[in-house]
MIMARBA-693421 format. One record per atom (N, C-alpha, C, CB): x, y, z. Coordinates in steps of 0.05 Angstrom, whole numbers, plus 32768, in hexadecimal, padded with zeros to 4 digits. Glycine has a CB too. Layout:
// MIMARBA-693421
XYZ...
This chain:
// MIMARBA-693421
888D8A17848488748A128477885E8A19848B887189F5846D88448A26848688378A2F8497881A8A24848C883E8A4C849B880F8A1B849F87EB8A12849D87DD8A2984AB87E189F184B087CD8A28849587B38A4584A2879B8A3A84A187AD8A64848D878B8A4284BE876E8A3284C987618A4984CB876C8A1E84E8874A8A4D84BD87338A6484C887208A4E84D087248A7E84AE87138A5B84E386FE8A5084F786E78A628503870C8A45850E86D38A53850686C38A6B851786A88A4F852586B08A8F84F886B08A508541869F8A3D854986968A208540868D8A49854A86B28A12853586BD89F5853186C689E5854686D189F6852186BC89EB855E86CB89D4857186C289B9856B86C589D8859186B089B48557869F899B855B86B5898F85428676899D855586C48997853286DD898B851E86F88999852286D6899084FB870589AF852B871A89B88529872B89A5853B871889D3852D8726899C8554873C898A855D8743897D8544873389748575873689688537873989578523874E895E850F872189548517873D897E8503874C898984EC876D898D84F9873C89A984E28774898D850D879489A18523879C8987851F879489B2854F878D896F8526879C895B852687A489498513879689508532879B8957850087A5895184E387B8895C84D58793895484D287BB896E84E487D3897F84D287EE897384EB87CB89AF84D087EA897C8504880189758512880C8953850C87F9897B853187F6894685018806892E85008818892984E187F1891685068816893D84D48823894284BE883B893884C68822895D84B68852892384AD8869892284B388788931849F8870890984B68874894A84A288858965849188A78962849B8876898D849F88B38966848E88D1895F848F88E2897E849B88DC8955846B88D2898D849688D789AA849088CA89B984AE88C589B5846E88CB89D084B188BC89E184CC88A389E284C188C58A0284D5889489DE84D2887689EB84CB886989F784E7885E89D084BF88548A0684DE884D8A1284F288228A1884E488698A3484F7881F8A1384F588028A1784F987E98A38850488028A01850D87E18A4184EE87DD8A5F84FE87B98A5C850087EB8A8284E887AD8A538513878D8A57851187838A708519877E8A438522876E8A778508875E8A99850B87428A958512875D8AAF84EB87398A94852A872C8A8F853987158AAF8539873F8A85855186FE8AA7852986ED8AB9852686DC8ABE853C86E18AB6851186E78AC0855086D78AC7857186CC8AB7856F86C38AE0857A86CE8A9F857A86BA8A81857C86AA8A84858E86C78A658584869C8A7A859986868A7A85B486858A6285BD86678A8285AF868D8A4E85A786848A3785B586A08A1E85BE866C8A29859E86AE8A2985CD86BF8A1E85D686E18A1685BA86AB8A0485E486E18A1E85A286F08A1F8595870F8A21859886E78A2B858D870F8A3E85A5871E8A5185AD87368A3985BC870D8A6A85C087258A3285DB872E8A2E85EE87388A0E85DF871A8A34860987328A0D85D0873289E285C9875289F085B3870389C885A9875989FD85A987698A0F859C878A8A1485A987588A29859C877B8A2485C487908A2985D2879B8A1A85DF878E8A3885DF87928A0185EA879C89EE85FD87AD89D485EB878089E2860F87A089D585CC87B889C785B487CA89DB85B387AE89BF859187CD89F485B187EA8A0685B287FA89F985C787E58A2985BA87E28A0085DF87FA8A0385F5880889EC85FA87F28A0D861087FF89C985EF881089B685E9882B89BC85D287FD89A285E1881A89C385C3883089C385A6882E89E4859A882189A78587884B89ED85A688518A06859888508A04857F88688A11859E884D89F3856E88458A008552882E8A0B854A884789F28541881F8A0B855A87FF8A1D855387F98A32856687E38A08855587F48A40855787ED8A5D856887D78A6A8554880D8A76856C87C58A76857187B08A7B856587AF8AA7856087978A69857D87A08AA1855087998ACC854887768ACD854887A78ADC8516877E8AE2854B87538AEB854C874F8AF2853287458B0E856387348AF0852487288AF6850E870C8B09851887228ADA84FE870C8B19851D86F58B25852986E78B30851086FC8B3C854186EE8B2F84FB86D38B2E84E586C98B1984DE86D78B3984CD86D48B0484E586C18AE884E686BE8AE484CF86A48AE684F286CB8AE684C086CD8ADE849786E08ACB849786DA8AFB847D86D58AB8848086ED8AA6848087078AB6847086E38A89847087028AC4845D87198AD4844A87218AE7846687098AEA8427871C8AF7847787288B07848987358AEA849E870F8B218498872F8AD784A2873E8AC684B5874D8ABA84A687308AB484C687548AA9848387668AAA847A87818AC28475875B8AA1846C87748AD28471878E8AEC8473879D8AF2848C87848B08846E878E8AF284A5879A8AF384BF87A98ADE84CA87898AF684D087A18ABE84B587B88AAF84C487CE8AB984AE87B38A8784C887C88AB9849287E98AB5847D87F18AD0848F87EA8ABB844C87EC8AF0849687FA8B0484A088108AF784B287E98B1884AD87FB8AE584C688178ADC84DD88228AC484DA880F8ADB84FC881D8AC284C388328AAD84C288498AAF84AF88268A9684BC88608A9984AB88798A9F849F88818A8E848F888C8AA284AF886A8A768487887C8A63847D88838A68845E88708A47848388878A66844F888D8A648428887E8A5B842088A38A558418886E8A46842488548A36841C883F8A3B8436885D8A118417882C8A3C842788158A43843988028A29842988078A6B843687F78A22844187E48A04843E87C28A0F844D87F889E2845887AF8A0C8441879E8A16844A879389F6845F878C8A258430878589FA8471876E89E3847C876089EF847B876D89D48495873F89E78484872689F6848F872889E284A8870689F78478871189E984BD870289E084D386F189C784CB86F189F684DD86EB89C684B286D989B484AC86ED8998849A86C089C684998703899F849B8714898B8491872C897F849B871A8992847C8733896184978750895584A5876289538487874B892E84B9877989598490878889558476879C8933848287A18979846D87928928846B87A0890A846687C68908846A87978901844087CC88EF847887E788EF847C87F888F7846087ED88D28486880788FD8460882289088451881389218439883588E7843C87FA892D844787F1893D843A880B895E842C87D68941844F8812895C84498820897A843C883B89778435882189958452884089578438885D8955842A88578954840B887089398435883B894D83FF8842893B83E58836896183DF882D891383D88821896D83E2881F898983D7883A899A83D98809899883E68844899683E3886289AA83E48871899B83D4887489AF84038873898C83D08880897783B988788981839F8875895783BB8855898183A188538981837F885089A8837E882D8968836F885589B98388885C89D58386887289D18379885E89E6839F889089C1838788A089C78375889C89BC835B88B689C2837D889189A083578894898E833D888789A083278884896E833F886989A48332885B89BD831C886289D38310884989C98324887289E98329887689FC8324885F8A0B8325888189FC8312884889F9833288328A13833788308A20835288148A0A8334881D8A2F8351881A8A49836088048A39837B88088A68834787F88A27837687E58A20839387E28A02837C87BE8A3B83A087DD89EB839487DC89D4839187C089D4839C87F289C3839C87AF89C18398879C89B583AA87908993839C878089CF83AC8781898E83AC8770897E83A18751896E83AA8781896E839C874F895883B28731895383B18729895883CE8727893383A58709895B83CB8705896883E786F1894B83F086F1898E83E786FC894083F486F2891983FC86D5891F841387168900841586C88926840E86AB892B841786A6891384298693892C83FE86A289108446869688F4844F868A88FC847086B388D8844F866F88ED846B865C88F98482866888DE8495863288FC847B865188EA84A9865188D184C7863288CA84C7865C88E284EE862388E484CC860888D684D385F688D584BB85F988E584EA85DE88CF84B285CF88CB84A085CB88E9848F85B888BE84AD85C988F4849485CA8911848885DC8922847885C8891F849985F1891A849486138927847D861889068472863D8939849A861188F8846A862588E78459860D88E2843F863488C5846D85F588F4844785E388F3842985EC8907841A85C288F7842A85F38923842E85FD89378422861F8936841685F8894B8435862D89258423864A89178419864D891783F9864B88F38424863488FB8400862A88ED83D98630890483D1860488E183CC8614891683D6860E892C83C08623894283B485F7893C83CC8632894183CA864E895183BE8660894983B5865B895C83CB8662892D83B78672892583A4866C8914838A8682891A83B1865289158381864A89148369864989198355864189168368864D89198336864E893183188630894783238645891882EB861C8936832486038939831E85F98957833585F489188323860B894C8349860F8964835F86198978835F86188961836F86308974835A8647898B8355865489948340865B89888361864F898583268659898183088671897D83078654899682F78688898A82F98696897A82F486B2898182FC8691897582DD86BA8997831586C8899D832286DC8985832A86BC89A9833286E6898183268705895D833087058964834E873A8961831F8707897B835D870E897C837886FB8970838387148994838386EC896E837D86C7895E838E86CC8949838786A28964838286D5892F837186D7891D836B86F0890C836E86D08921835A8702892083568720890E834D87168910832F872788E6835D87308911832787308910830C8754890E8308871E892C82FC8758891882E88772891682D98781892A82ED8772892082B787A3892E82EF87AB894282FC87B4895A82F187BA893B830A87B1897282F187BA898582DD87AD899F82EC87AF897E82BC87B689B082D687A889D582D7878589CF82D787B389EF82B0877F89E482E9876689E682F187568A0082FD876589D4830087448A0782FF873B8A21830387408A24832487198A2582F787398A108335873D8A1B834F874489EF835A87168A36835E873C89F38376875089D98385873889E783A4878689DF8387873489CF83A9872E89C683C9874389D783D6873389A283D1874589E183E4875B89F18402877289FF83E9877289CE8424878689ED83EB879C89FE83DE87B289FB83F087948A1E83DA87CB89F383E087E589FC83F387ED8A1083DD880189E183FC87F98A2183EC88028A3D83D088218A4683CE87F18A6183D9882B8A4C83CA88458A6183C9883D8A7D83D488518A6683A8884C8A7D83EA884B8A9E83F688458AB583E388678AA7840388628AA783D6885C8AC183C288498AC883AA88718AC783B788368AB783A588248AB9838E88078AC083A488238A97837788018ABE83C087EE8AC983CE87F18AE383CC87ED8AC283E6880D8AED83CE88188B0C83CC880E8B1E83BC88308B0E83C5881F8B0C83A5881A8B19838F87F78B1B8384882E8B0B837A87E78B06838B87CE8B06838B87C48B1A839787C58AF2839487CA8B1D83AC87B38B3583C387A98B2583D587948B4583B487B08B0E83D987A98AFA83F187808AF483EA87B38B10841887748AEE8404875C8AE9840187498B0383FC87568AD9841787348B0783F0872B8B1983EE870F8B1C83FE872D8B1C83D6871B8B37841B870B8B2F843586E58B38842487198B4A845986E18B3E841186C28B4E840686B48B30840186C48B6983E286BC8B20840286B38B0383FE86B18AF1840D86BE8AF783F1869F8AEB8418868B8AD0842F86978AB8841E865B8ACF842F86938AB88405868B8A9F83FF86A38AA283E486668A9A83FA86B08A8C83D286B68A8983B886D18A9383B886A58A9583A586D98A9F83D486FA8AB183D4870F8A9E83CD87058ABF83F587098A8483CA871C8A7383CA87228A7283A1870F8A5483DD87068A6E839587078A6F8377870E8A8C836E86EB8A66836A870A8AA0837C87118ABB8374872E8ABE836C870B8ACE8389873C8AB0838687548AB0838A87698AA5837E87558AAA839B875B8A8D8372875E8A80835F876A8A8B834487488A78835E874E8A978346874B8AA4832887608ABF832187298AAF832587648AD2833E87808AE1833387A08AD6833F877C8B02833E87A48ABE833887B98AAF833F87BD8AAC831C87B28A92835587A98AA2831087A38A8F830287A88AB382E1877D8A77830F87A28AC482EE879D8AD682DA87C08AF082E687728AE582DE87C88AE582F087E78AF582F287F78AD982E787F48B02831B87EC8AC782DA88028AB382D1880C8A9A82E088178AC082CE87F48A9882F388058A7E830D87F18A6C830088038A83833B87F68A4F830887F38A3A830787DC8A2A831D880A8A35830787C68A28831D87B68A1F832C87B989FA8329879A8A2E832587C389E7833F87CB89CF833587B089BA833E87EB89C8834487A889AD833487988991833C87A889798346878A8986832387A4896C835D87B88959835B87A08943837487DF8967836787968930836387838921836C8795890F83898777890D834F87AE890C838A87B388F8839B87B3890B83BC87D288E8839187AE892883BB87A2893D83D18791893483D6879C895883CD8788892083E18763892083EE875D892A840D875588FB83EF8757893584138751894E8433872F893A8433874E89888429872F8936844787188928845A870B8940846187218917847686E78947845386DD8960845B86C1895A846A86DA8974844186BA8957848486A28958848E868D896E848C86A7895584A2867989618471865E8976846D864F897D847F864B896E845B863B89948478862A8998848F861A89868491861D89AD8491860B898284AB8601896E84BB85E1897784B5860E896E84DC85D9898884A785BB898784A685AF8994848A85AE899884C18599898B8484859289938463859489B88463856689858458858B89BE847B858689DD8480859F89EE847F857889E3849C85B489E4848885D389E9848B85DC89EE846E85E389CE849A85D589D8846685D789D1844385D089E3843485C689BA843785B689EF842F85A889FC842485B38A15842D858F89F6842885C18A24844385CF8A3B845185EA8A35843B85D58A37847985F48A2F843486108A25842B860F8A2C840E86158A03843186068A1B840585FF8A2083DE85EC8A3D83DF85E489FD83CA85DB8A4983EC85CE8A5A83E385E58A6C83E685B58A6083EF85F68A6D83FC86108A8483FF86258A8183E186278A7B842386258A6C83E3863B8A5E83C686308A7383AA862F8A3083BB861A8A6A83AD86038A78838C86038A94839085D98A6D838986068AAA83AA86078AC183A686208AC783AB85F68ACE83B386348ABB83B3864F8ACF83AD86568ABB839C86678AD883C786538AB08388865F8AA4836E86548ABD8355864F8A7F8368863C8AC9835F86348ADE835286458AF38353861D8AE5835986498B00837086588B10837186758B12836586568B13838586858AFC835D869F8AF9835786988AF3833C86AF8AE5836686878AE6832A86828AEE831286798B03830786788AE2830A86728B1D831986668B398314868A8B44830E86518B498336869B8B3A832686B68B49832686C68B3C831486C48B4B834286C88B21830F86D48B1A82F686C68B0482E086EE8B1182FE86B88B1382C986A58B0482BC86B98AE482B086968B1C82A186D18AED82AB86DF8AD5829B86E18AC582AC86F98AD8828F86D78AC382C886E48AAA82E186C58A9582D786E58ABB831386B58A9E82CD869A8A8D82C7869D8A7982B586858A9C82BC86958A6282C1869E8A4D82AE86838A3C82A986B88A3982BC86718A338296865F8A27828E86488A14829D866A8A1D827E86598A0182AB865589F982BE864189FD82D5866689FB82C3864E8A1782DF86438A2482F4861D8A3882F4865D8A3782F886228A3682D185FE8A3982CB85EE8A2482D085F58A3E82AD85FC8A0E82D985E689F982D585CD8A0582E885F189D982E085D48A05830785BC8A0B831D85B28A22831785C38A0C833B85B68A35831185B08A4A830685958A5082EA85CA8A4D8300859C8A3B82DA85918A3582C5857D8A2682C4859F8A2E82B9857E8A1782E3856B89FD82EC855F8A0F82F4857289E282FF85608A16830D85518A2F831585388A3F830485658A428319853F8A4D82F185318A5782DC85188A4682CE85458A5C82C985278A2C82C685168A1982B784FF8A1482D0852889FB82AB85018A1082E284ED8A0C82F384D78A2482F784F98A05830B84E78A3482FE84CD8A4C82F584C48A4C82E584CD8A6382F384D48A4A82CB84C48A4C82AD84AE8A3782B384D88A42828E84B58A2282BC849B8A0282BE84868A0E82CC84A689E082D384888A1C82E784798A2582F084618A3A82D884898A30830484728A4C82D284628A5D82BF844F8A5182A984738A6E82B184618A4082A384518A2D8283843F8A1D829584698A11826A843A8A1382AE84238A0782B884068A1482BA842B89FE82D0840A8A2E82B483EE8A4682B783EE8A4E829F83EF8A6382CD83F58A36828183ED8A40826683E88A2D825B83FE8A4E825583DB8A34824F83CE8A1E823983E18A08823783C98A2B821A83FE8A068230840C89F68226841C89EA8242841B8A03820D840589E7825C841389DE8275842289C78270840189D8828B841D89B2825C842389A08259844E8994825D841389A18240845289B28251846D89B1824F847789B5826B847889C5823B846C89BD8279847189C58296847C89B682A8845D89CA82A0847989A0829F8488898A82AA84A4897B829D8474897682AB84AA8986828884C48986827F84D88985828B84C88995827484E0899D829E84F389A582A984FB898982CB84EA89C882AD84E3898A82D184E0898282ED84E5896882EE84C8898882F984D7895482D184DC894782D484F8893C82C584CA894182D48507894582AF8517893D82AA852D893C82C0851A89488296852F895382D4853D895982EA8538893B82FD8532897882F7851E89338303850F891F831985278905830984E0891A83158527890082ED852B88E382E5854788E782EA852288D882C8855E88F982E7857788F282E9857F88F183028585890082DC856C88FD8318857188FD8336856B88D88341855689168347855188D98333855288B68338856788A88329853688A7832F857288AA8314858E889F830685A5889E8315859888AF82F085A388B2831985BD88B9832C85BD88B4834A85C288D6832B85A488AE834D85A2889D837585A7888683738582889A8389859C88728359859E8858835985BE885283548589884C834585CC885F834885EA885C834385F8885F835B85F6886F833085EA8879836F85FA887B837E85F78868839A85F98894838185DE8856839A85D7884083A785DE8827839F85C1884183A985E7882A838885FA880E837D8614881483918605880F8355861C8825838F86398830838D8644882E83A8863B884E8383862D883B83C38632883D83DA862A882583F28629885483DD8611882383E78602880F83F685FA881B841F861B87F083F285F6882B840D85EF8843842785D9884C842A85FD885C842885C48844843B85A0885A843F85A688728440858B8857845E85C0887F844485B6889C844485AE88A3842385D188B4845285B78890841785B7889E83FC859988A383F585C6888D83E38584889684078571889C8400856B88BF84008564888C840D857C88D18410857C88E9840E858888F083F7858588F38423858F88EC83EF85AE88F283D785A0891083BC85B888C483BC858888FF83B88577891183AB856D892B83B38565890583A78565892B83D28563893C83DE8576895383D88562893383F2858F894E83E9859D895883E685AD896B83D185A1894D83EE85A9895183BF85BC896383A085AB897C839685BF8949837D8589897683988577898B8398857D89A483A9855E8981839F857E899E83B7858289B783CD859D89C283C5858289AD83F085AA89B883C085CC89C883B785C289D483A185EB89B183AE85B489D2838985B089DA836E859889F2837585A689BE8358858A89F1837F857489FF8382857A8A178391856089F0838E85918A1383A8859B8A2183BD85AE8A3383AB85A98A0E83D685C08A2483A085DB8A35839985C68A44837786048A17838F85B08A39836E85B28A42835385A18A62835985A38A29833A858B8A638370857E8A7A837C858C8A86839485638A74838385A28A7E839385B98A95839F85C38AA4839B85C98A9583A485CD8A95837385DC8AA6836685C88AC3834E85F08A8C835485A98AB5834B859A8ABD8348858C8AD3835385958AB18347858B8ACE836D85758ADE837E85878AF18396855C8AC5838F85978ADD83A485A68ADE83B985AB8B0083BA85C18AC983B485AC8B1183D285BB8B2383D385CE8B1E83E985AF8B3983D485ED8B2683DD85FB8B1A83EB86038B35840B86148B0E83D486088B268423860C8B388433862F8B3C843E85F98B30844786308B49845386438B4D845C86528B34846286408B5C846D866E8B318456867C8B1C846586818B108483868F8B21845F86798B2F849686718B2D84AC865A8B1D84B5866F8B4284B1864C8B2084A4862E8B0C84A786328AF084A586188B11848F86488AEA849186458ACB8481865A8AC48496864F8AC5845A865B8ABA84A9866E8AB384BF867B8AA284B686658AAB84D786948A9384B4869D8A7D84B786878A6184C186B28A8384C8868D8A4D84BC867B8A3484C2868F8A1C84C386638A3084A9
C-alpha cells in the first residue's frame, strides 16, 4: 500500500502530516512517496532526515510545482495496489488506512474518501475552519461536513485502486486547482464507484489569513470553470450558487442608478440576514470569538470562488504552486 504527499514549501505542517501516516497501524507493507516541489523553505531537508530514520519514505522532485504533476510523480514511483492520497495541509486519524482499505474491498469501489474535519489554532484559521465547514459556506458537499454513507461525486483526498488511477489517466497535470473532482468524475464515467464513508475524518489545517483565503476560492472558481468547459455533465447545481450571488450583486449595484433603486437592496440584504442566522447558530454551537469572523469569511469564499469562476483567467499550473 503506498501514500502519496505533494508539497511545495510545507515545513510549517508536513512533519505533522509524515507523522500521521507513519503512525498508521497498517497490517500490510506500506510505503510513503513525498514530491517535493523545490521547497525553499526548509521542507526538503525536514523530509529527508524522516527518510533517513524510517526507510519507508522516500522523497522525488516535482519541478513543475503542481499539485496534479507532484501527485503523478509520487503514484509513478510508487508500487503499492492501493494508493492513499495525504496533502501537507492534513494528518490522517489513527486506523485511518486500515478502515479505507477495508471499505475498498466491502464497496467494491474505485476510491474511498471522506470528511475533510477543518480545525484552526489561531483566531483566523479557526473562523475560517467554521466557515468551511458550514451548509451556508460550502453547501451541501458531506466531505466538508458528514453526512449518510454512500456514492458520491467526489471525497476529501481519496484512497484508490491502482488500477482505476490507470485506467483513469491518473491526475490531470493542465489543472492547478479541481484535479481531484475531475478525477473523480472520469473514474465515475468509465463505471467506478466514487465511495463516501463519513467515519474517514483527515484533520485539515486552513489557511492562516483572510488574504490566503481569498487566493484559494478565487483559484477554486476558475479551474472549476475550466473542468466544466471540459466536462459540462460534471456541473452540479449547487456549485451556481457563488456564481449566481456574484451576479445578483452587480445586478443591485445597477438597479441602485434607476429609478427603481429601491430593489437594490434585495440581494445584499437577504444575503446580510442569513449570514447573521447562521453566525448566531454557529455561536450557539461553538462558543468561540473567532466566530465573530465567521461571516467574514464565508463572504470571501463566495465572492472569491463565484468571480473566479466568472471572471478568473486561469493560469499556468506552474503558476498555481502547491500551498
Amino acid at each position: 500500500m503506498s501514500v502519496v504527499l505533494p508539497v511545495h514549501n510545507g515545513a510549517r505542517t508536513i512533519g505533522a502530516a509524515l507523522r500521521s501516516i507513519l503512525d498508521q497501524r497498517y497490517p500490510g507493507t506500506l510505503e510513503v512517496v513525498v514530491a517535493d516541489g523545490m521547497s525553499t523553505d526548509g521542507t526538503r531537508e525536514i523530509v529527508q532526515a524522516v527518510a533517513a530514520a524510517d526507510t519507508r519514505v522516500r522523497l522525488v522532485d516535482n519541478p513543475q510545482r503542481s499539485t496534479p504533476a507532484g501527485l503523478n510523480a509520487a503514484i509513478r514511483a510508487s508500487a503499492g495496489p492501493v494508493v492513499v492520497r495525504c496533502d501537507a495541509h492534513a494528518e490522517l486519524p489513527p486506523g485511518y488506512v486500515t478502515r479505507a482499505v477495508a471499505m475498498l474491498g466491502q464497496t467494491g469501489a474505485d476510491n474511498v474518501g471522506g470528511v475533510q474535519s477543518a480545525e484552526g489554532i489561531g483566531f483566523v484559521q479557526r473562523a475560517i475552519a467554521c466557515a468551511m465547514s458550514s451548509r451556508i459556506g460550502v453547501g451541501d458537499s458531506r466531505f466538508h461536513y458528514g453526512g449518510a454513507p454512500g456514492p458520491v461525486d467526489t471525497v476529501y483526498l481519496g484512497t484508490f485502486r491502482r488500477e482505476a488511477l490507470e485506467r483513469a489517466g491518473l491526475f490531470d497535470e493542465t489543472l492547478a486547482r479541481n484535479q481531484d473532482y475531475e478525477l473523480n468524475h472520469r473514474i465515475r464515467s468509465t463505471g467506478g464507484i466514487v465511495y463516501f464513508d463519513p467515519e474517514l475524518r483527515v484533520l485539515y489545517r486552513p489557511r492562516t489569513s483572510l488574504q490566503a483565503l481569498w487566493r484559494q476560492y478565487w483559484q477554486y472558481g476558475v479551474w472549476k470553470r475550466r473542468v466544466v468547459r471540459r466536462h459540462p455533465r460534471s456541473l452540479r447545481i449547487r456549485q451556481l450558487a457563488a456564481p449566481v450571488f456574484v451576479v445578483g450583486l452587480a445586478g443591485s449595484a445597477v438597479l441602485a442608478l434607476t429609478p427603481v433603486r429601491e430593489w437594490a437592496l434585495v440581494v445584499p440584504s437577504t444575503y446580510g440576514a442569513l449570514l447573521v442566522g447562521a453566525t448566531v447558530v454557529q455561536a450557539v454551537r461553538r462558543r468561540d470569538p473567532a466566530v465573530l469572523l465567521f461571516p467574514v469569511a464565508v463572504a470571501i469564499m463566495h465572492l472569491a470562488w463565484g468571480g473566479g469562476f466568472l471572471f478568473g483567467r486561469a493560469p499556468s499550473p506552474q503558476s498555481s504552486r502547491l500551498r
